[in-house]
C-alpha positions in Angstrom: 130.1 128.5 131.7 131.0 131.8 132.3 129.5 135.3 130.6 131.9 136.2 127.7 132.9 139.9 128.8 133.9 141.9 125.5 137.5 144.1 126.5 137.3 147.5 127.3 139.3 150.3 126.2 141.2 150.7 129.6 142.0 147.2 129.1 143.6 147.7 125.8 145.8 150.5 126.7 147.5 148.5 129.6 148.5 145.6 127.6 150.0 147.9 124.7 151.4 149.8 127.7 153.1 147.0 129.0 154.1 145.7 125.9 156.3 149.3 125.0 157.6 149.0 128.4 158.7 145.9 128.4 160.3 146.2 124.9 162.0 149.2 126.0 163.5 148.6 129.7 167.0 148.1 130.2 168.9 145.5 132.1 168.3 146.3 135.8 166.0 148.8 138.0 166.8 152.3 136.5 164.2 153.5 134.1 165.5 154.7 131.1 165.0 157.4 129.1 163.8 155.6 126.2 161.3 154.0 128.2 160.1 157.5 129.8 159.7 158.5 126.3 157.6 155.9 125.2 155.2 156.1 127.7 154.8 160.0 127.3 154.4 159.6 123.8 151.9 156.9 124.4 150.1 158.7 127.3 149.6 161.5 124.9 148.0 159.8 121.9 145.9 158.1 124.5 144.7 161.4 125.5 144.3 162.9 122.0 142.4 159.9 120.1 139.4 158.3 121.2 138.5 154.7 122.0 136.7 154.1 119.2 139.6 155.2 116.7 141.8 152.7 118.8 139.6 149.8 118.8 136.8 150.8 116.3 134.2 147.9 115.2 133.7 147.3 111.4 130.0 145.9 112.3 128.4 148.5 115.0 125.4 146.7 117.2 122.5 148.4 118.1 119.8 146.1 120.3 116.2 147.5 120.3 115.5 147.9 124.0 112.9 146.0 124.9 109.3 147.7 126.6 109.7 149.1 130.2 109.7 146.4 132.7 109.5 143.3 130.3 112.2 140.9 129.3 111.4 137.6 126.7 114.4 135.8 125.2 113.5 137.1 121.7 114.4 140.8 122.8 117.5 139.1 122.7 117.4 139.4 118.8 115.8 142.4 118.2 118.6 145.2 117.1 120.4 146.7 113.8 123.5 145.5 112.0 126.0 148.1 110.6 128.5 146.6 108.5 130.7 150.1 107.9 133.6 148.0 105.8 132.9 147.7 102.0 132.9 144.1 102.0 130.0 141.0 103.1 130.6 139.1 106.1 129.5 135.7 106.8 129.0 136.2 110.2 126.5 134.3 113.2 125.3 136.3 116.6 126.4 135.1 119.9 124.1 136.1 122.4 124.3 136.0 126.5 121.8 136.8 129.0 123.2 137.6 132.4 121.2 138.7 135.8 123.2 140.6 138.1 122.6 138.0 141.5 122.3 134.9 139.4 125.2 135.2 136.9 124.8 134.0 133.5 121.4 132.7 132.6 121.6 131.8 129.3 123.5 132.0 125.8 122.3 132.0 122.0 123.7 131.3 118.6 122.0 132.4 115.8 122.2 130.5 112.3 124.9 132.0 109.5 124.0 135.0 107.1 125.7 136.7 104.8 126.3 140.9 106.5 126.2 143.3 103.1 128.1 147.2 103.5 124.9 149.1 105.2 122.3 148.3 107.6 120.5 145.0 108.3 117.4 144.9 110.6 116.0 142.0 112.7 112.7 142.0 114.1 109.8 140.1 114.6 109.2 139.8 111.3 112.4 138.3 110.0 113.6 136.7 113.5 112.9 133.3 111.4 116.3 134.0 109.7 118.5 133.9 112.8 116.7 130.9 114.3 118.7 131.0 117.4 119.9 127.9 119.7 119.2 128.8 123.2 120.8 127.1 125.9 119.8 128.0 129.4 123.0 127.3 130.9 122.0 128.6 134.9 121.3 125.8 137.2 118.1 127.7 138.6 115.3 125.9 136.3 113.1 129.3 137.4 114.2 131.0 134.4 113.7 128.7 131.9 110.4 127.7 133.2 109.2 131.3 133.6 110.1 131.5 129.5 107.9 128.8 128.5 105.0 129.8 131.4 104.4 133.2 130.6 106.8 134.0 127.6 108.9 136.3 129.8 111.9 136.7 132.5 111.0 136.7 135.9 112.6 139.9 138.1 115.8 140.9 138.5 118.6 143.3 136.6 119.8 141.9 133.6 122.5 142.5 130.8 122.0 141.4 127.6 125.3 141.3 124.8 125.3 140.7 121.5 128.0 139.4 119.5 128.8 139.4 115.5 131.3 136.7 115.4 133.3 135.9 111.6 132.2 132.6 110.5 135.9 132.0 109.0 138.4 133.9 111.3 135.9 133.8 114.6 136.9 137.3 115.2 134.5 140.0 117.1 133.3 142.4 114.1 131.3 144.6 116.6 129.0 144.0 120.1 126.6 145.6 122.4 125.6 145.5 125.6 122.8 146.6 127.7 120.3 146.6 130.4 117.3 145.7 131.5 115.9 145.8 134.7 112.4 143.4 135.3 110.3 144.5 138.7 107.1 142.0 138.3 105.0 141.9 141.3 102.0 139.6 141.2 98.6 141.0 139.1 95.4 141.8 140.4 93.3 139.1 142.4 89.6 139.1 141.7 87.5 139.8 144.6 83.8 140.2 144.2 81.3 139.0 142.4 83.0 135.7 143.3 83.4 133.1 140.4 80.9 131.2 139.6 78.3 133.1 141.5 74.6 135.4 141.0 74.9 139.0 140.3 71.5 140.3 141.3 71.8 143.7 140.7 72.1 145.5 137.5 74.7 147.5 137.8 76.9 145.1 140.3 80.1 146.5 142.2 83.5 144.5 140.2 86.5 144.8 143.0 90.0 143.4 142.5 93.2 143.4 144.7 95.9 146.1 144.1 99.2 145.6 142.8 102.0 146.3 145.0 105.4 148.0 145.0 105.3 149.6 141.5 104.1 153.0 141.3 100.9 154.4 139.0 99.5 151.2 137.9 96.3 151.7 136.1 93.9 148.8 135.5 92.3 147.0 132.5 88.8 146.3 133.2 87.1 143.8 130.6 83.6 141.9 130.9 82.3 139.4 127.9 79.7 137.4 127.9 80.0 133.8 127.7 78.8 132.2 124.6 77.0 128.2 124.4 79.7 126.0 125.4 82.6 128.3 125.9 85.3 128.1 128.7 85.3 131.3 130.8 89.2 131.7 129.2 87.8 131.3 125.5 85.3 133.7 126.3 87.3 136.7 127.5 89.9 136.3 125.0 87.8 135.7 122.2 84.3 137.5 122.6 83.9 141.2 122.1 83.5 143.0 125.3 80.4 144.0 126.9 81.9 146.8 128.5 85.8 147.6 128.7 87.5 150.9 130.5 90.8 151.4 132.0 90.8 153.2 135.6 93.2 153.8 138.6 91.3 152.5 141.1 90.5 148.4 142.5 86.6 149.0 142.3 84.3 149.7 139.5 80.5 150.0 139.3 78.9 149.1 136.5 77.9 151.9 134.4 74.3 152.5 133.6 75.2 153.4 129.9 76.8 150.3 129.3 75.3 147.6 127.4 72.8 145.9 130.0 73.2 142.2 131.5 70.5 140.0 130.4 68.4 137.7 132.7 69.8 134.3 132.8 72.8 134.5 130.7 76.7 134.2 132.0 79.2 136.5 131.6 83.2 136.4 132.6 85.7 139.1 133.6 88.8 140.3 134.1 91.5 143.0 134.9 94.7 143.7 133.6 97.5 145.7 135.4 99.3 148.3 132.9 101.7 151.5 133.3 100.4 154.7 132.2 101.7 154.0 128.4 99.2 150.7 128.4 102.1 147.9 129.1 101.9 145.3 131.2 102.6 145.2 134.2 103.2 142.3 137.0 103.9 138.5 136.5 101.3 136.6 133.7 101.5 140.1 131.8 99.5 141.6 134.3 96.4 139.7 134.1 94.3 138.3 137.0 92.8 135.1 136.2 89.0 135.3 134.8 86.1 134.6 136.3 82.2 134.2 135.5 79.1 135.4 136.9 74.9 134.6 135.8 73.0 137.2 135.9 70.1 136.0 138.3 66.6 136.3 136.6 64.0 138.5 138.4 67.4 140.6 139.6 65.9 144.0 141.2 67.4 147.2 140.1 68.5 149.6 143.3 67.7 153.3 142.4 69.1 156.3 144.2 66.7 158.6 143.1 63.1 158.4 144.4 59.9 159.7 143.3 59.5 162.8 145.9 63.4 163.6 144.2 62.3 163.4 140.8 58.9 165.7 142.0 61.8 168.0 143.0 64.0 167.9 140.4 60.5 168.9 137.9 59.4 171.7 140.0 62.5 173.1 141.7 65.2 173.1 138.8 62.8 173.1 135.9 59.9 174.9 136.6 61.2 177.6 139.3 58.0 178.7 140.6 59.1 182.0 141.4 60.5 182.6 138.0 57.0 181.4 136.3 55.4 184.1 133.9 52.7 181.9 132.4 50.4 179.1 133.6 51.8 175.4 133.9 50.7 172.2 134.6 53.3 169.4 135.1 53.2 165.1 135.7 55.3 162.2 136.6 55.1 158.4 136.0 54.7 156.4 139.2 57.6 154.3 138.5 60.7 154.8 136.0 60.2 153.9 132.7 62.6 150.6 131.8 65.1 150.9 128.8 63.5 149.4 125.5 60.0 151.9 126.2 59.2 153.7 122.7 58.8 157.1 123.3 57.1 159.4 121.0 55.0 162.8 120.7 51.4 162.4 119.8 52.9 163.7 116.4 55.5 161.3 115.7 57.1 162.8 113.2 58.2 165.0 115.9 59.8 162.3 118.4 60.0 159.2 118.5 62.3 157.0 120.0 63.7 153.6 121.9 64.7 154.7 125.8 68.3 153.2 126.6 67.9 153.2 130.2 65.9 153.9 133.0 64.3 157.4 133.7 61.6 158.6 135.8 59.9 160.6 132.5 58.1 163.8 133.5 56.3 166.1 131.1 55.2 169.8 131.6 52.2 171.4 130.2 53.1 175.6 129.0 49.6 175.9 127.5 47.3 173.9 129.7 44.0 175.4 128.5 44.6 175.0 124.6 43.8 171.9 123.3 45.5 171.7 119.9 49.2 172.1 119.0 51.1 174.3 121.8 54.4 173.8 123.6 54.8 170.7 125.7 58.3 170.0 128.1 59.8 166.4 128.5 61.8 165.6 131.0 64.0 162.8 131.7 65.5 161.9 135.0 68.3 159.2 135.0 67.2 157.4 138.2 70.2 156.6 139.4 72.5 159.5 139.5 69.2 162.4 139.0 71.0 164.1 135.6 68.2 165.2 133.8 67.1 166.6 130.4 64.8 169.1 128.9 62.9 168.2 125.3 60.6 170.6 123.7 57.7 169.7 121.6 54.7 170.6 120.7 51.8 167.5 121.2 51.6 165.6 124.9 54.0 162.7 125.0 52.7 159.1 123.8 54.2 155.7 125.7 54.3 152.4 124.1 51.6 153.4 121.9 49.5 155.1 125.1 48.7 158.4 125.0 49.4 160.5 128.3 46.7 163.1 127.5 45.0 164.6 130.5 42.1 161.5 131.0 39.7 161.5 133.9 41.6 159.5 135.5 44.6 161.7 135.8 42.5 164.6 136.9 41.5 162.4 139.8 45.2 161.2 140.8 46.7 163.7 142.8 49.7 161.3 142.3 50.4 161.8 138.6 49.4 166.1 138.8 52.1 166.9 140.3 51.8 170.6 139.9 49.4 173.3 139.0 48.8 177.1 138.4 45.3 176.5 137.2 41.9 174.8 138.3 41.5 171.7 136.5 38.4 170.3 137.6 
């Protein structure tokens, strides 16, 4: 079956050129000067009226192009009718899809329906009224099976028409034709954690494969967890994601202000190759396949910021020694304080609040010597990257219900003073 190829203006003008010609030659090989005249005359009103007054369609076709890179075999149907005449049609559509190597892949007739003066749309929501017969016609089963696979062409350059055909005559009321070129290389491959294995670290390194030969791809990074009895696929196309974030690069940490994995329970993930307007991009819409992870109880948190850093941080960027103009005592925990610790001042009314993640928690003394009401600093050191924060209030700090007031046993650990402009023992 071969692509029907709607004529083209040129084509027009040669047959009514050789039609005058040939009506006006005389016997033998001498052109008259009839015939000279009719082809001036004609040449001319070729040259002052356009195409479209010559050969202009009483239903014009416009076909929605479909999203960069994609091609499904309902893009076929997606377009506007404009019947210009003042009288209903009772037309059908007669689609072809063609690939420029391949030849004609695959053609399309739609049910009958009745074409009113104006415009008609079809899309999605109304494709139910064309309810089109495809016929993949091309010997290469790839793509038909690619269609009902992944819902879409595989690549190449392709030319889709679209024909409104009289139901009674079977005249051509009007037609389109355009392109669309499909450049699907494969998604992203998952790399590490590997599927089905133990993250033992809390915020675990996700890396994935690039895609190749198709410039600024970004990529979709989603993790869910996995719910009771759940496939790893229900879970990541169902379950609301734990963390989600779109990035140009094939390796992501996971973020310390994401929600936290919990001991023991699995999760699944997956990345998604998209242009810089969010479509997909690659064969299977972009999408690597999912895989799962458990989250190993007893997993041990790596920190980059140590105790001696935090001591730093406290006295070096907050206090400033050599800018000091009153006396100051200052402390720090022993180790970081885990998210879910209440913090509070001593007057809770003041401060009180649920940590989110984990800090090495310092606070600085501006009155040491008075021992009611007076200002106190809190300072809270994200223990991975060492971005702090400075909180004034006016009572010592109180953790899980304990009160960090200066105790005898704090005077007598070096440890927790970690600085002093007084004698406080």
């Amino acid at each position: 079956m071969k692509s029907v190829t709607a004529p083209t203006f040129g084509s027009g003008i040669i047959k009514i050129l050789k039609i005058v010609l040939r009506a006006s030659a005389p016997s033998g090989n001498s052109v008259s000067l009839s015939r000279r005249f009719y082809f001036s005359t004609l040449l001319a009103f070729v040259i002052l009226f356009p195409a479209k007054e010559l050969f202009s369609q009483q239903v014009i076709v416009n076909i929605q192009h479909p999203p960069f890179n994609q091609l499904r075999i309902e893009d076929l149907w997606k377009l506007t009718l404009v019947n210009t005449s003042s009288g209903t049609f009772t037309v059908h559509l007669k689609g072809t899809l063609t690939e420029t190597q391949a030849g004609l892949i695959a053609t399309g007739i739609s049910k009958t329906f009745d074409l009113s003066p104006g415009t008609k749309i079809f899309t999605a929501a109304n494709y139910s009224e064309l309810d089109p017969d495809i016929d993949y016609v091309n010997r290469d089963p790839r793509y038909e099976e690619s269609v009902i696979r992944s819902g879409g062409l595989p690549s190449g350059e392709y030319e889709i028409c679209i024909y409104v055909i009289d139901n009674s005559s079977g005249d051509e009321l009007g037609f389109q034709c355009i392109e669309q070129q499909v450049m699907l290389a494969a998604p992203p491959s998952l790399i590490s954690p590997e599927d089905g294995s133990e993250v033992t670290v809390r915020n675990p390194t996700f890396v994935w494969t690039p895609v190749v030969g198709i410039p600024r791809v970004q990529y979709k990074f989603k993790v869910v967890e996995i719910l009771g009895r759940q496939s790893i696929f229900e879970a990541i196309e169902k379950n609301n994601p734990l963390f989600s974030t779109t990035l140009n690069q094939t390796t992501l940490t996971y973020p310390p202000q994401a929600l936290p994995f919990e001991e023991g329970k699995r999760y699944a993930w997956r990345v998604q190759s998209v242009d810089v307007n969010g479509n997909p991009v690659g064969s299977n819409n972009g999408l690597s396949d999912a895989w799962s992870f458990i989250f190993k109880t007893g997993a041990v948190e790596i920190f980059e910021i140590t105790r001696p850093q935090a001591i730093d941080i406290i006295i070096k960027k907050v206090i400033v020694p050599p800018t000091l103009d009153h006396d100051a005592t200052a402390y720090l925990g022993m180790e970081p304080i885990d998210s879910g610790v209440v913090i509070s001042s001593y007057n809770k009314d003041e401060m009180e609040r649920t940590n989110e993640r984990r800090v090495w928690f310092g606070w600085i003394n501006d009155e040491p010597q008075a021992f009611f009401e007076h200002p106190t600093r809190y300072v809270f050191i994200d223990a991975r990257t060492g971005d702090y924060t400075i909180e004034i209030y006016n009572w010592w700090p109180v953790v899980n219900g304990e009160s960090l007031w200066m105790s005898d046993e704090e005077l007598e650990n070096p440890d927790v003073l970690i600085y002093s402009t007084v004698h406080l023992k």
